[in-house]
C-alpha positions as CSV (number, residue, x, y, z in Angstrom):
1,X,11.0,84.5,199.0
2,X,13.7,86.9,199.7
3,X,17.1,86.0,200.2
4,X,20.4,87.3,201.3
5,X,22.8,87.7,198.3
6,X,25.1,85.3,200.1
7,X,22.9,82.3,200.0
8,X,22.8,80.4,196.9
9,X,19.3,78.9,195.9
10,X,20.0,75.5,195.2
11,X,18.2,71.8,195.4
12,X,18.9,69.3,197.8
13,X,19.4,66.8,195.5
14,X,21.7,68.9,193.6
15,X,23.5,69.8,196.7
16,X,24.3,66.4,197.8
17,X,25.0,65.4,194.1
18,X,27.9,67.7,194.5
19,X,29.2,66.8,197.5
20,X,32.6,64.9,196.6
21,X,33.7,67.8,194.8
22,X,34.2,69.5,198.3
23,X,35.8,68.8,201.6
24,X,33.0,68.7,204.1
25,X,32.9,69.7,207.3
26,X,31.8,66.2,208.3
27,X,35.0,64.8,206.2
28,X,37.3,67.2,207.6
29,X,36.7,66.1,211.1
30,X,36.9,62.5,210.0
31,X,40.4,63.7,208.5
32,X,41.2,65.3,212.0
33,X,40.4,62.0,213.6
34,X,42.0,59.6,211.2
35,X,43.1,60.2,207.8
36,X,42.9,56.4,207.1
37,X,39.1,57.0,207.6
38,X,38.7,59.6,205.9
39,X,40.2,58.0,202.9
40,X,38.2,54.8,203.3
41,X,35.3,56.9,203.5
42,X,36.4,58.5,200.1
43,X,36.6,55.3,198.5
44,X,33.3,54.3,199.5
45,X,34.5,51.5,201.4
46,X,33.0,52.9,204.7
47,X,29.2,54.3,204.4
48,X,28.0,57.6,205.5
49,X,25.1,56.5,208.7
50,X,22.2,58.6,208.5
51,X,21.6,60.2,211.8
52,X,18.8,63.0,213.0
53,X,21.2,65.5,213.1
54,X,21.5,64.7,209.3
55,X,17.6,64.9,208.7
56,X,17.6,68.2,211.0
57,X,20.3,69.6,208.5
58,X,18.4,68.6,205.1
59,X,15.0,70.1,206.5
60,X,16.9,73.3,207.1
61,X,18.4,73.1,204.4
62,X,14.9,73.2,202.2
63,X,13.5,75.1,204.1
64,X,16.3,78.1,204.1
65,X,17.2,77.4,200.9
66,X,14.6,76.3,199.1
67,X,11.6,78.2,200.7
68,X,8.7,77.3,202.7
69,X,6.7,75.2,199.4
70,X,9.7,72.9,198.8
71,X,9.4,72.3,202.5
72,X,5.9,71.6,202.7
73,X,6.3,69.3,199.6
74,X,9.4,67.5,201.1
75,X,8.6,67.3,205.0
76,X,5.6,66.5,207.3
77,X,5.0,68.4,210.1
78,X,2.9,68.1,213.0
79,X,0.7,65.2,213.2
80,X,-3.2,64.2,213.5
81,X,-4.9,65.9,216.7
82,X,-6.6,64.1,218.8
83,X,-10.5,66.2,218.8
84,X,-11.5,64.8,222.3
85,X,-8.3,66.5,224.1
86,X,-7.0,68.9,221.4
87,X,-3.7,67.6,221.7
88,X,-1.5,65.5,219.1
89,X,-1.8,62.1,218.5
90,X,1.3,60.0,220.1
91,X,3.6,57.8,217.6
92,X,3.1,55.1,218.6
93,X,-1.2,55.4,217.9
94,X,-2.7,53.8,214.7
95,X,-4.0,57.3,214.0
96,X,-0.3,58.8,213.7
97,X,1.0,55.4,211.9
98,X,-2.0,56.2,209.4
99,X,-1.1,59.8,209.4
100,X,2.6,59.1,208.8
């Protein structure tokens, strides 16, 4: 895969290993806010939420950063189609639970 010089190939997992070392731009806003949460978030007395925007961010993230294969490996896309109408299965339909 071909890459702008500017992007650095590197892991998710790797990534997010790293992440105390640097002022995020999640942590910076938390700073903005209140610096007492920000520094209870530091100490790990206040857990980080998941959130879709999160997942949004890690899938592009692997799939910018760590090509389309990584991608593939790491995230499911689409969903069983449904043969009599040609459109997907709904979530909430034993065929996507089984699919999921």
């Amino acid at each position: 895969m071909n890459r702008p010089a500017f992007l650095i190939a590197e892991r998710a997992e790797v990534y997010h290993a790293r992440a105390g070392d640097f002022l995020s731009s999640h942590l910076l806003a938390d700073f903005r806010r209140c610096p007492e949460l920000f520094h209870r978030k530091q100490l790990g007395l206040i857990p980080d939420e998941d959130s879709p925007a999160y997942a949004l961010g890690r899938a592009a993230h692997t799939l910018i950063l760590e090509g389309p294969e990584a991608f593939a490996a790491e995230y499911a896309v689409g969903g069983p189609v449904n043969p009599r109408t040609g459109l997907p299965f709904g979530r909430a339909t034993k065929a996507f639970q089984e699919w999921a």
